[in-house]
C-alpha positions in Angstrom: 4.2 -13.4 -6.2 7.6 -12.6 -7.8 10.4 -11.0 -5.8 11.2 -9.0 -8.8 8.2 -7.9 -9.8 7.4 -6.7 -6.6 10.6 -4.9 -6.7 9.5 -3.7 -10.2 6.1 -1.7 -9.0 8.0 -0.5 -5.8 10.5 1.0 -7.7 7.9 2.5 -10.3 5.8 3.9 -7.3 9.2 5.5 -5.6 10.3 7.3 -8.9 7.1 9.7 -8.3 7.8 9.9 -5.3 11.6 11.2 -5.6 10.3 13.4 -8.4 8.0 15.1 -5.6 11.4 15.6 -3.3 12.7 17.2 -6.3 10.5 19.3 -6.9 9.9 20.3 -3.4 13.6 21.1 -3.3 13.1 23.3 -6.5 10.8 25.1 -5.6 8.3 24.1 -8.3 6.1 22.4 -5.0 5.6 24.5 -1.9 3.6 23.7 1.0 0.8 25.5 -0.2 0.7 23.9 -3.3 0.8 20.9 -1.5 -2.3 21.5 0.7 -4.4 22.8 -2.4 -2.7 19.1 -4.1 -3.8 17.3 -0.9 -7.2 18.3 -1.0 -7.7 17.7 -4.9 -6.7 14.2 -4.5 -8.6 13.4 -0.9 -11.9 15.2 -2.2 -12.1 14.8 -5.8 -9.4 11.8 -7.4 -9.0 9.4 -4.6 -13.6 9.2 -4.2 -13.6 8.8 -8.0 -10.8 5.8 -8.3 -12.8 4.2 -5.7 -16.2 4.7 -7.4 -14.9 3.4 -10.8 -13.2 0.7 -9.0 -17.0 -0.9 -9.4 -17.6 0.4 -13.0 -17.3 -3.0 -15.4 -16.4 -5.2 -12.4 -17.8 -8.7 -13.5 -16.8 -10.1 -10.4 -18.4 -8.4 -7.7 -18.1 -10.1 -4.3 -20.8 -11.7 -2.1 -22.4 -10.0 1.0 -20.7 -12.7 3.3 -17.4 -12.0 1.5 -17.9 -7.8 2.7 -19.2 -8.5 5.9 -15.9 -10.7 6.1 -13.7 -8.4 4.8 -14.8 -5.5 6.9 -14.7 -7.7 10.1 -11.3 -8.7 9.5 -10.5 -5.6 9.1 -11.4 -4.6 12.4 -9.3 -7.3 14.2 -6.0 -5.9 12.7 -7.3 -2.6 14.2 -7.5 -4.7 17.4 -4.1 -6.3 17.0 -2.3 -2.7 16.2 -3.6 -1.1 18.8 -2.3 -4.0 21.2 1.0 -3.5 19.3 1.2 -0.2 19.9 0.5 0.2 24.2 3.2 -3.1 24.2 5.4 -1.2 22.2 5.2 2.1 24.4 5.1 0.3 27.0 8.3 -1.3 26.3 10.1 1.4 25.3 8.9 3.6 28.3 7.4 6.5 26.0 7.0 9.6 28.1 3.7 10.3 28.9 3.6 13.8 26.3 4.7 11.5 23.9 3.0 8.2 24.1 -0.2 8.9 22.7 2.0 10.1 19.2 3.5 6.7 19.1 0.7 4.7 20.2 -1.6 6.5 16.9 1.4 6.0 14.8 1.9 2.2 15.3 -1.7 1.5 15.0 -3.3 3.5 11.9 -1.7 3.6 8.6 -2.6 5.7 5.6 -5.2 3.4 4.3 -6.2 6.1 1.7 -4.3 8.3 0.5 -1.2 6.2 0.1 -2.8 2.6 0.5 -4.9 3.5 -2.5 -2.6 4.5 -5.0 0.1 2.1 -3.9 -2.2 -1.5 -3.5 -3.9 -1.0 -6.9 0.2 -0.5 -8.3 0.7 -3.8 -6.6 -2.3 -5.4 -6.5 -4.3 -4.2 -9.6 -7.4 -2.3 -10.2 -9.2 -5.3 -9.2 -7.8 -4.7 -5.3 -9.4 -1.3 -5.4 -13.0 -2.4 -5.1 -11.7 -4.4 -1.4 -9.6 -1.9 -0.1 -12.4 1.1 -0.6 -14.5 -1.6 1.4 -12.2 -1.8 4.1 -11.6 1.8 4.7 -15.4 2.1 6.0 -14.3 0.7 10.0 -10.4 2.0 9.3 -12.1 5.1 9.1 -14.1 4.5 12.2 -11.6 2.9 13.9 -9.4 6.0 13.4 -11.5 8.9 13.6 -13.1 6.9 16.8 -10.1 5.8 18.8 -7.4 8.0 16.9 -8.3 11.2 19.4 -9.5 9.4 22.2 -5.8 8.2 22.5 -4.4 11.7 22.7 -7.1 12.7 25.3 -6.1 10.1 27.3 -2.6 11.1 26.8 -3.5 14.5 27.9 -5.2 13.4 31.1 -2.5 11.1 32.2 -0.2 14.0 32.0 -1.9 16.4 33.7 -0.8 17.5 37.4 -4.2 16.8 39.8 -7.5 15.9 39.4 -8.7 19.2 38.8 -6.5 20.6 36.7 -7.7 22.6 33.2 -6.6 19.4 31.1 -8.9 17.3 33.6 -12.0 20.1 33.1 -11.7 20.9 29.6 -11.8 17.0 28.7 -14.6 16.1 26.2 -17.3 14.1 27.1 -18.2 10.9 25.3 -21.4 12.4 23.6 -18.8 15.0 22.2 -16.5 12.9 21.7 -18.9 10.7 19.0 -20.1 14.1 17.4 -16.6 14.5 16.8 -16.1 11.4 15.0 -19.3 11.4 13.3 -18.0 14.4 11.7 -14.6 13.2 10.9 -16.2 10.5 8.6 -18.1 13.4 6.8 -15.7 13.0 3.7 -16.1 11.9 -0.1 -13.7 9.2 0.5 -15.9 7.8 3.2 -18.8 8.3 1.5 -17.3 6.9 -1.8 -16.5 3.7 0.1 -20.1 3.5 1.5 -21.9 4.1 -2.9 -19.2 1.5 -3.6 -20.6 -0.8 -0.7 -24.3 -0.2 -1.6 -23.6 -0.8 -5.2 -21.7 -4.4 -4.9 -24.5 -5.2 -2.5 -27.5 -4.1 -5.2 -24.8 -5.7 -8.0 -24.4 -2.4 -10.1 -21.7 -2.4 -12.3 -22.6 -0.3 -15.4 -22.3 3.3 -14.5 -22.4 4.0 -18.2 -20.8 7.2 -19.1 -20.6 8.5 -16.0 -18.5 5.8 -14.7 -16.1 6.4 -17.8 -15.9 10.2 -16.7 -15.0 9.3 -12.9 -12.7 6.6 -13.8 -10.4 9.3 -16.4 -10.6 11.5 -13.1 -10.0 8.7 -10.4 -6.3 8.0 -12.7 -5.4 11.3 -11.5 -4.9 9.9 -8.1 -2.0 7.7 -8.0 0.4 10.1 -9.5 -0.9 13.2 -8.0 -0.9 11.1 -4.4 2.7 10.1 -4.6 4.3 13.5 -6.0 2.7 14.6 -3.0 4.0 11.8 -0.7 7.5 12.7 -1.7 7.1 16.9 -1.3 5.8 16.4 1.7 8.9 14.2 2.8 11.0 17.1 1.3 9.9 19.2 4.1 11.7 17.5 7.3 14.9 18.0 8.0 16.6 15.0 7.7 19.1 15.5 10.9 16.4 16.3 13.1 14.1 13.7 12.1 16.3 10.5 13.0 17.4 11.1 16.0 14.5 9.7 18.0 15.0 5.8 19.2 11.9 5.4 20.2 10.3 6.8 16.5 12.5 4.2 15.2 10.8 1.5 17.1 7.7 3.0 16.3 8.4 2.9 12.3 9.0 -0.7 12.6 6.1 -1.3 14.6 3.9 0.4 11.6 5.7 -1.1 8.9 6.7 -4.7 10.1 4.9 -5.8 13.7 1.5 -4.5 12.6 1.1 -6.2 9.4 3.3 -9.8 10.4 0.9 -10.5 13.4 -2.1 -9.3 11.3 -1.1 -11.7 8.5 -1.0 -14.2 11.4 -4.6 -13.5 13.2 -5.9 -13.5 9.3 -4.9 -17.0 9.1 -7.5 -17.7 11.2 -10.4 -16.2 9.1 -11.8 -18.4 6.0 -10.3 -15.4 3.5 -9.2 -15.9 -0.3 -5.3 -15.1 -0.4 -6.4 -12.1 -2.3 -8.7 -10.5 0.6 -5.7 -11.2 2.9 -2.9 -9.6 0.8 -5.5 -6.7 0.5 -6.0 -5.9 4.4 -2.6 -6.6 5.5 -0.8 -4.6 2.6 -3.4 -2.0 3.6 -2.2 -2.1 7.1 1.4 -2.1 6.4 1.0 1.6 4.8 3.7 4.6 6.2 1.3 6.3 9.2 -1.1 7.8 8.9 -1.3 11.8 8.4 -4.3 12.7 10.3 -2.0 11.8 13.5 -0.5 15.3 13.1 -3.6 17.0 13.6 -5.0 15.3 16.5 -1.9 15.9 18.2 -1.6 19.5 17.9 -5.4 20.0 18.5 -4.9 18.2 21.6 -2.1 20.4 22.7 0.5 17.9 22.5 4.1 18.0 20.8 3.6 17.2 17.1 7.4 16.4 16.4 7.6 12.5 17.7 4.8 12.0 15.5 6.5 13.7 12.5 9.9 11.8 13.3 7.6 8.6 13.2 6.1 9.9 9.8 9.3 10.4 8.4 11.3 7.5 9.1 7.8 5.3 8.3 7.0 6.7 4.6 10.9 6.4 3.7 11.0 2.8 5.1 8.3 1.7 3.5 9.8 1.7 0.1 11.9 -1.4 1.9 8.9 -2.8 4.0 6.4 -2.7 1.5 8.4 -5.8 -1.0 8.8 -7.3 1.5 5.1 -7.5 3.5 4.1 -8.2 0.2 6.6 -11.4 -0.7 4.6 -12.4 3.1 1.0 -12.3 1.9 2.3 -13.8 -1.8 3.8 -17.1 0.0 0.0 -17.7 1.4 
């Protein structure tokens, strides 16, 4: 792959994104706007790029070739979250905080930004992998993601019998919980898209041309947000946190080199491979936020983490992607 194309579609995915911190800074975006923006493109734009991402596809891939893809997925799920307790441990995270760097190093946003971002790269024709992929990143997350931030709650409370020790969910709980994180129309998305390369439906007929004008919507909409949302740190208080820089790095560099690495190992087309690890080398994940807080824990090491992650990326991203183009 080209250096200077690469650096081409980066720099034509970051000028959305600086119009977004613009327009944040003008006022024309607000948080609320943001939210309502946020929830058009998780609920309604990104489900339809992902279902159109099978509409017309000649080349639909194998049964072996998804029940590859998603297993490999879920080893660089295995190797971030080894990253991230090495990393913590190495950097001697306090206990309050751990659990907000541990999240951040090992779950990327697959969707919202990997999306939008992989098919800029990539092509349309990456969609189709990376909606199959986000089936067990979305059960990785929604599985592991607050189970890390119970433990983190545990660990830091005073005494076995303390409120935090009481008030801790049970594991039946625990897999309601999750089971009704993955109630969403990306997840569900992913699985149609799954169930139709497996049956080998590719005409949706008009239908699919409807979703697919719709599914466009996404990219821009996604990265306008991407950069209003940065807009709303202050950037002073937001890189003053050592470890958060350590963490960024993790996210954005560790993660996705030792993935490309343990992907040598599966029988995978370059293609797949450039897929999952690009995926995996996305700023962190958003839904980190809200796990924290709902656990009671301080939210702001996992916005500095955030912050310095989705600005870094605009440098990471060329160059995981020069990585996975040398293969």
């Amino acid at each position: 792959m080209e250096f200077w194309f690469v650096v081409s579609q980066i720099v034509a995915i970051s000028v959305p994104i600086a119009l977004g911190w613009c327009l944040h800074k003008l006022s024309v975006l607000d948080d609320q706007f943001d939210a309502g923006l946020s929830r058009l493109v998780l609920n309604v734009a990104l489900p339809c790029s992902i279902v159109a991402s099978i509409d017309g596809n000649a080349n639909l891939p194998g049964a072996g070739t998804l029940v590859g893809l998603m297993a490999a997925t879920a080893v660089v799920y295995i190797v971030g979250l080894a990253v991230a307790f090495a990393l913590t441990a190495f950097t001697r995270a306090p206990r309050g905080e751990a659990p907000s760097y541990r999240f951040a190093i090992a779950f990327g946003n697959c969707g919202f930004v990997g999306l939008p971002v992989i098919s800029a790269i990539l092509g349309n024709e990456a969609l189709l992998y990376v909606a199959i992929s986000l089936i067990p990143a979305n059960i990785a997350m929604f599985g592991i993601g607050p189970a890390l931030f119970s433990q983190g709650a545990d660990e830091g409370s005073s005494g076995a019998g303390s409120l935090a020790a009481r008030s801790a969910p049970s594991p039946a709980r625990r897999l309601r919980t999750m089971l009704a994180s993955l109630k969403t129309p990306t997840f569900f998305a992913s699985l149609l898209v799954l169930v139709l390369a497996l049956l080998g439906i590719t005409d949706l007929g008009v239908a699919g041309d409807s979703i697919g004008i719709i599914g466009q919507a996404a990219t821009p909409l996604a990265l306008l947000v991407t950069g209003s949302s940065i807009a709303r740190y202050r950037p002073l208080e937001m890189v003053g946190n050592m470890r958060a820089y350590v963490t960024a790095a993790g996210r954005l560099l560790i993660v996705p080199a030792l993935s490309f690495a343990a992907l040598l190992l599966f029988p995978l087309e370059p293609f797949l491979r450039a897929v999952i690890v690009l995926d995996n080398a996305m700023p962190v994940a958003t839904a980190g936020v809200l796990f924290c807080l709902q656990a009671g824990g301080d939210a702001k090491p996992m916005a500095q983490a955030t912050f310095l992650s989705v600005v870094g990326s605009v440098l990471t991203i060329p160059a995981v992607t020069m990585l996975v183009g040398s293969s």
